[in-house]
C-alpha atoms as an extended CHARMM CRD file, in Angstrom:
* protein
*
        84  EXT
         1         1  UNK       CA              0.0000000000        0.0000000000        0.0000000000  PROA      1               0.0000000000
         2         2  UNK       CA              1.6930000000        3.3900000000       -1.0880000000  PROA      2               0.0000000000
         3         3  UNK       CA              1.8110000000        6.1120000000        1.8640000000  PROA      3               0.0000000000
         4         4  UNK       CA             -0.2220000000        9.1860000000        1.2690000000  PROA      4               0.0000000000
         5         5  UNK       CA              3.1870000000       11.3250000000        0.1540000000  PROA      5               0.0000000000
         6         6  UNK       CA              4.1510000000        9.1480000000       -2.3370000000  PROA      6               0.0000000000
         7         7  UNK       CA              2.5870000000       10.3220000000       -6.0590000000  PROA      7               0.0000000000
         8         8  UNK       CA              0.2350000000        8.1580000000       -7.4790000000  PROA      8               0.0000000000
         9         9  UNK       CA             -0.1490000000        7.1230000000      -11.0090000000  PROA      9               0.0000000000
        10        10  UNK       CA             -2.9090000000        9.3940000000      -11.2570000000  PROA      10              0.0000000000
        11        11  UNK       CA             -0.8020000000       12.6460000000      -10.1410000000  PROA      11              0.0000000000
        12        12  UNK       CA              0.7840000000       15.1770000000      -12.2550000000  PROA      12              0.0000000000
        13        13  UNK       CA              4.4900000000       15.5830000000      -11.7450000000  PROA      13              0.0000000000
        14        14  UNK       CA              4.3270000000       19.5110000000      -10.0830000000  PROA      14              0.0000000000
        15        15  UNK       CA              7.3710000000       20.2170000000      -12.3250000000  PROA      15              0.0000000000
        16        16  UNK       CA              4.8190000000       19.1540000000      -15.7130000000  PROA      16              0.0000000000
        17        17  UNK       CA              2.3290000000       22.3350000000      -14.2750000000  PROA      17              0.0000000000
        18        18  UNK       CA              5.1630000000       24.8120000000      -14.7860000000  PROA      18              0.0000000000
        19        19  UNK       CA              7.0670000000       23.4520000000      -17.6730000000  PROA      19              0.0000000000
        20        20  UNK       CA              5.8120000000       24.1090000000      -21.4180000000  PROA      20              0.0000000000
        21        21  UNK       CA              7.2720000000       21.9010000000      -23.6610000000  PROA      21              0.0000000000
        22        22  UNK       CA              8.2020000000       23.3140000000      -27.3750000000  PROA      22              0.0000000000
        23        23  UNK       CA              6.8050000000       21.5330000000      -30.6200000000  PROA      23              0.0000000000
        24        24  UNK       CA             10.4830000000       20.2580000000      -31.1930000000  PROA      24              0.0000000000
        25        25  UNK       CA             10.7010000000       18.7210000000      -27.3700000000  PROA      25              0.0000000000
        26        26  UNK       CA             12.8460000000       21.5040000000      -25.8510000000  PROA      26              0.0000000000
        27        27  UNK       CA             11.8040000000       22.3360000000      -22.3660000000  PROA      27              0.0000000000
        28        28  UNK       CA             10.8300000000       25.3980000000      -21.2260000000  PROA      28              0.0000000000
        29        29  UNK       CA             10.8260000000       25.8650000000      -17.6910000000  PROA      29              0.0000000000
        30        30  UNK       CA              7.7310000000       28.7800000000      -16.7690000000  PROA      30              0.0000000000
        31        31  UNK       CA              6.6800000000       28.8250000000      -12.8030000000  PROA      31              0.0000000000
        32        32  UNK       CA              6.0480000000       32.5360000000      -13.4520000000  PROA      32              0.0000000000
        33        33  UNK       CA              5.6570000000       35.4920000000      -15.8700000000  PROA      33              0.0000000000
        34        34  UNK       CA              9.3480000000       36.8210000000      -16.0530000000  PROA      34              0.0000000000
        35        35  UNK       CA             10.5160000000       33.1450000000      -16.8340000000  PROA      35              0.0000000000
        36        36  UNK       CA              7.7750000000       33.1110000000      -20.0200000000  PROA      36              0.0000000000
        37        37  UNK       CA              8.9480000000       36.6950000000      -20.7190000000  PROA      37              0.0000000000
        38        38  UNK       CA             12.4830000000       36.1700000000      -20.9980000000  PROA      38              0.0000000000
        39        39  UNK       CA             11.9570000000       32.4760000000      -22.8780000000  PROA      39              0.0000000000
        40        40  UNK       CA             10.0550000000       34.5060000000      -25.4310000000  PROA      40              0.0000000000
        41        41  UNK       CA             13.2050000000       37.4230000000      -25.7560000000  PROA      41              0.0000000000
        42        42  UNK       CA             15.4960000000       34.8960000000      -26.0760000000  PROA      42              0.0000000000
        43        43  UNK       CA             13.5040000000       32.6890000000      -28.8180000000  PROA      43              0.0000000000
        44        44  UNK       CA             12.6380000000       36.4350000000      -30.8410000000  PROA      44              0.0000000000
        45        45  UNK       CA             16.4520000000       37.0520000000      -30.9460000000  PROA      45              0.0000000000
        46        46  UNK       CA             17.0090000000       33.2480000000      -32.0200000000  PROA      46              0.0000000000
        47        47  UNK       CA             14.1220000000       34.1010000000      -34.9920000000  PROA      47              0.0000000000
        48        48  UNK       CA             16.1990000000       37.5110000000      -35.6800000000  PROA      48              0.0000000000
        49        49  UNK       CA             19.5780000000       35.6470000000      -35.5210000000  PROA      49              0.0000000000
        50        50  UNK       CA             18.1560000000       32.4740000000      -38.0140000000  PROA      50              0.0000000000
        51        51  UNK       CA             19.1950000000       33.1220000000      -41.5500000000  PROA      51              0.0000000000
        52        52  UNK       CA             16.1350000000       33.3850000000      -44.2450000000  PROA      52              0.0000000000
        53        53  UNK       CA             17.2640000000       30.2400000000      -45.9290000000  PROA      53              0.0000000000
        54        54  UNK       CA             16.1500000000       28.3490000000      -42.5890000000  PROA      54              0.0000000000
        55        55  UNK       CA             12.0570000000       29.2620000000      -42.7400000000  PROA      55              0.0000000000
        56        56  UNK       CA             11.2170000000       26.0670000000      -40.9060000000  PROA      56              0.0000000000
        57        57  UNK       CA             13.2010000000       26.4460000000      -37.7240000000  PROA      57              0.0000000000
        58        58  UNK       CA             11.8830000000       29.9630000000      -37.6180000000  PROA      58              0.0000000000
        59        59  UNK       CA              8.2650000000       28.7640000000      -37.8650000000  PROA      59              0.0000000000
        60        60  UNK       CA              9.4010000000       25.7780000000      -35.3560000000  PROA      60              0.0000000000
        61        61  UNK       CA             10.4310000000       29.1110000000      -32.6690000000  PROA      61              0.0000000000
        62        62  UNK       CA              7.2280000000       30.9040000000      -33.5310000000  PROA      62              0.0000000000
        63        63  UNK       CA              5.3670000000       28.2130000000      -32.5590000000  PROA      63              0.0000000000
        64        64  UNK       CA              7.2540000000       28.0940000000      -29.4110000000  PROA      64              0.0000000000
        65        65  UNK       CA              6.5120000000       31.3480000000      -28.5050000000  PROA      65              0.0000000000
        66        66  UNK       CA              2.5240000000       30.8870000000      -29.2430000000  PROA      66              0.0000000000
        67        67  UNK       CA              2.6780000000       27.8360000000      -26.4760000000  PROA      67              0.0000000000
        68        68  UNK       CA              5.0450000000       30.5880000000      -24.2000000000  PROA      68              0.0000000000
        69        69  UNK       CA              1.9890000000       32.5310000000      -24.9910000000  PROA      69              0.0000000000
        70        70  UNK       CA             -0.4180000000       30.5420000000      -23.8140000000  PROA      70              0.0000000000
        71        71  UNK       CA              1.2310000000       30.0100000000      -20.8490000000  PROA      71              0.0000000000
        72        72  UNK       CA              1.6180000000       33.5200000000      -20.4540000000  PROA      72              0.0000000000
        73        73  UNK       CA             -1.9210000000       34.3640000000      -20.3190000000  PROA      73              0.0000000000
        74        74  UNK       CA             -3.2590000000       31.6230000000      -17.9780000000  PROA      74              0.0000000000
        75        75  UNK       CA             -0.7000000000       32.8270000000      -15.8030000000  PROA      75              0.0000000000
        76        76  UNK       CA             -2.2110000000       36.2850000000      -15.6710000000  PROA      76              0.0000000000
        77        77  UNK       CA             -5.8650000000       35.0180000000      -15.2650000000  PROA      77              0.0000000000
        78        78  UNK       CA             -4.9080000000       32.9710000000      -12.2180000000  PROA      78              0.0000000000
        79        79  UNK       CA             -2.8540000000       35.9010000000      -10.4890000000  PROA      79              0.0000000000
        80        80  UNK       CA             -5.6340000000       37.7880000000      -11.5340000000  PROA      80              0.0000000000
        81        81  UNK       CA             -8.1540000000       35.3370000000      -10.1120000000  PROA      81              0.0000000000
        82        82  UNK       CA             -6.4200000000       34.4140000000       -6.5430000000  PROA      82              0.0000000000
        83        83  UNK       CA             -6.5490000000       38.4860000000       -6.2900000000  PROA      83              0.0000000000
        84        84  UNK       CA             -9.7460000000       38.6050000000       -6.2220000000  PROA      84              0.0000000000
């Protein structure tokens, strides 16, 4: 019988709430705005830095930054909501 501190099958791994993972696998750890924020800087200068003749790992960081983006906004309407 498992002790009530060990995780269940059933449980989410806490780290899986506050990481967003990127269309290509890479990890992108988010427990707060400033982390998303500065993930989505450094993956804009990565799109500004990526020659023209590589489109598709442009469009692979773009669609990074939409899941950063997502992120980003739950993460206002739950600091918004536990203000309230």
């Amino acid at each position: 019988m498992a002790s009530i501190h060990e995780q269940s099958p059933r449980d989410p791994d806490p780290e899986d709430l506050t990481t967003v993972t990127g269309r290509t696998g890479t990890q992108y750890p988010c427990p707060d705005l400033a982390a998303v924020d500065q993930h989505i800087a450094q993956l804009r200068q990565q799109i500004e830095d990526t020659p023209s003749c590589r489109r598709d790992l442009a469009r692979e960081l773009w669609a990074d930054i939409d899941l950063l983006l997502d992120r980003r906004m739950w993460l206002e309407l739950t600091t918004l909501t536990a203000a309230s």
